[in-house]
Short mmCIF file of the C-alpha atoms (twelve columns), coordinates in Angstrom:
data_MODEL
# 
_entry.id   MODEL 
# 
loop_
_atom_site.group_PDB 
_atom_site.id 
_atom_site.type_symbol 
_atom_site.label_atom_id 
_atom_site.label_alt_id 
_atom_site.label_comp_id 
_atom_site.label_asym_id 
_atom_site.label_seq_id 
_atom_site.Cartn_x 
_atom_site.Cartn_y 
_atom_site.Cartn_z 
_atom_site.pdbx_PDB_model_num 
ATOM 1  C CA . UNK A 1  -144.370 93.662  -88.674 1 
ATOM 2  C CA . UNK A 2  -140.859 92.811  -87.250 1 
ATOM 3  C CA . UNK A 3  -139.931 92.114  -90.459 1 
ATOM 4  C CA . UNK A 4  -140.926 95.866  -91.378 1 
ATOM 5  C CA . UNK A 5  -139.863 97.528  -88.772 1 
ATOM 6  C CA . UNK A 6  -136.277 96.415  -89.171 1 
ATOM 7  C CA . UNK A 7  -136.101 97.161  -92.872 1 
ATOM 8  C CA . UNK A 8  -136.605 100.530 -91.873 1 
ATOM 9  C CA . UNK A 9  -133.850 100.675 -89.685 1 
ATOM 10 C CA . UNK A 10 -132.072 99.006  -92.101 1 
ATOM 11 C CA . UNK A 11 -132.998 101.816 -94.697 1 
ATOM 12 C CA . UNK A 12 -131.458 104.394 -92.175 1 
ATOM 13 C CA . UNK A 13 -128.216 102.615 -92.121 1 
ATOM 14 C CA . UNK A 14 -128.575 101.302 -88.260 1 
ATOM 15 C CA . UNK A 15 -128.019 97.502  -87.593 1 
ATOM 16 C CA . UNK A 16 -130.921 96.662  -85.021 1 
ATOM 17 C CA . UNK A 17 -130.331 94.090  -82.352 1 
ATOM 18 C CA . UNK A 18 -133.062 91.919  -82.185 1 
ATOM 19 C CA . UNK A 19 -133.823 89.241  -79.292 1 
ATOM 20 C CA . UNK A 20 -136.782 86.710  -78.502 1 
ATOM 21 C CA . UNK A 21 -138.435 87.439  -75.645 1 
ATOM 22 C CA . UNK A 22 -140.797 84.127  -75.613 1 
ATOM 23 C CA . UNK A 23 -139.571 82.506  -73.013 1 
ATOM 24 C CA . UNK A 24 -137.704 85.407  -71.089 1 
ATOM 25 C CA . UNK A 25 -140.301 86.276  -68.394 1 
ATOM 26 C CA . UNK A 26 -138.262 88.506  -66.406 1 
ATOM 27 C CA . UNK A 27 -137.601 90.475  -69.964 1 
ATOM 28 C CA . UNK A 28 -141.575 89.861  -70.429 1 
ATOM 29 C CA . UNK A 29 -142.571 91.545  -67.202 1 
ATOM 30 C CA . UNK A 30 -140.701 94.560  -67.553 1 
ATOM 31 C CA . UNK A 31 -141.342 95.432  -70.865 1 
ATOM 32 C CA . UNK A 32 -145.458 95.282  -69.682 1 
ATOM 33 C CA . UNK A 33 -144.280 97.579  -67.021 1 
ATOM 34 C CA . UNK A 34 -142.952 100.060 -69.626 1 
ATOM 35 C CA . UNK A 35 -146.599 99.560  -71.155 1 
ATOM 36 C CA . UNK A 36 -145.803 97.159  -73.985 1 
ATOM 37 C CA . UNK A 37 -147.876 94.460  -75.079 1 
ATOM 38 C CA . UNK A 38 -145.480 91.980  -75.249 1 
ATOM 39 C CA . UNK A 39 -147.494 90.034  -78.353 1 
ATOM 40 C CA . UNK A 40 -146.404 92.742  -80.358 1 
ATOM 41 C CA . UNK A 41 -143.107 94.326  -81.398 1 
ATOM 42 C CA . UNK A 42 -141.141 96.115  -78.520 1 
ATOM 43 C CA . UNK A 43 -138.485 98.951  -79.982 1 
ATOM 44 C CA . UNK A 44 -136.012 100.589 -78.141 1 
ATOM 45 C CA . UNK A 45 -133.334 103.779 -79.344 1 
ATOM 46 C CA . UNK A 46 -130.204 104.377 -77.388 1 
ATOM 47 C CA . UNK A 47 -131.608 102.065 -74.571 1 
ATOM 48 C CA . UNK A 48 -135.178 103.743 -73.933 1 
ATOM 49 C CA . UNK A 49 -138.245 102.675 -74.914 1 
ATOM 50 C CA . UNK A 50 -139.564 103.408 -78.405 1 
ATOM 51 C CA . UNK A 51 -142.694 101.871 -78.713 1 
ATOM 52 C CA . UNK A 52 -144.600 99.111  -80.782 1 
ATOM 53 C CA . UNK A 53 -144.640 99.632  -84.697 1 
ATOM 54 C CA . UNK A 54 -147.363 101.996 -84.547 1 
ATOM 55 C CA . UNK A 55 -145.330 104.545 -82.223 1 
ATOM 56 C CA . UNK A 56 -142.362 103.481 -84.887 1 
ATOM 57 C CA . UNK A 57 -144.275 104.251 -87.936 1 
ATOM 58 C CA . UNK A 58 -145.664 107.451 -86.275 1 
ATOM 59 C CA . UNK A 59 -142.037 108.487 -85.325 1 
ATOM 60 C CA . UNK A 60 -141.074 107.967 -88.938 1 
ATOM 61 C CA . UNK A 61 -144.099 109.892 -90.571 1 
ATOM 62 C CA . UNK A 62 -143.479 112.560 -88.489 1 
ATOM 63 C CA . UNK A 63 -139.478 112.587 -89.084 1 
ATOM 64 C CA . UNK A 64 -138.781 112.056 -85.444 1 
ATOM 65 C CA . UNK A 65 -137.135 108.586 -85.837 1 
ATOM 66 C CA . UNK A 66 -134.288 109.232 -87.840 1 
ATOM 67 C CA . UNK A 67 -133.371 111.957 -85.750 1 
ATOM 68 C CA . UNK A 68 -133.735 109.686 -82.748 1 
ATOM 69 C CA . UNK A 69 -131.428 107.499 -84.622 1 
ATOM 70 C CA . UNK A 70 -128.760 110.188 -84.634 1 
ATOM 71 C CA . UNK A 71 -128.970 111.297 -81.394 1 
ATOM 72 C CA . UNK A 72 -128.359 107.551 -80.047 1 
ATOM 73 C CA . UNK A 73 -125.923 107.315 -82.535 1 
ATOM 74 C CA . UNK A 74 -126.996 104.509 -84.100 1 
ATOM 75 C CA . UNK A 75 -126.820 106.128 -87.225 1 
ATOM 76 C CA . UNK A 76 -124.885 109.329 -88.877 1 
ATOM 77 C CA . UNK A 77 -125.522 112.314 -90.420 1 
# 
């Protein structure tokens, strides 16, 4: 789903940054604290927490994503 998930914010015209977290356990406990399973894909916008790919998918359904986008100006108008 990475894969997927960064096509789409490749389709909005933002460049994600992506990072490993395998062997980062200081990076793995605090995204569990945030509520992520760290197994799965971890997204952040403008610095706060996004969600997995579900919450990303839901945020794009509902059009909320690419107005996130904006807002963290990863992205323009």
């Amino acid at each position: 789903m990475c894969h997927g998930i960064k096509a789409l914010f490749y389709y909005f015209g933002a460049s994600p940054a992506v990072y490993e977290v395998d062997n980062d356990v200081d990076l793995e406990f605090s995204l569990r604290r945030l509520g992520s399973n760290t197994a799965f894909l971890a997204v952040f916008v403008g610095g706060k927490y996004l969600g997995s790919t579900k919450e990303v998918i839901s945020h794009h359904i509902d059009g909320t994503l690419k107005r996130k986008l904006i807002e963290a100006k990863a992205i323009l108008l």
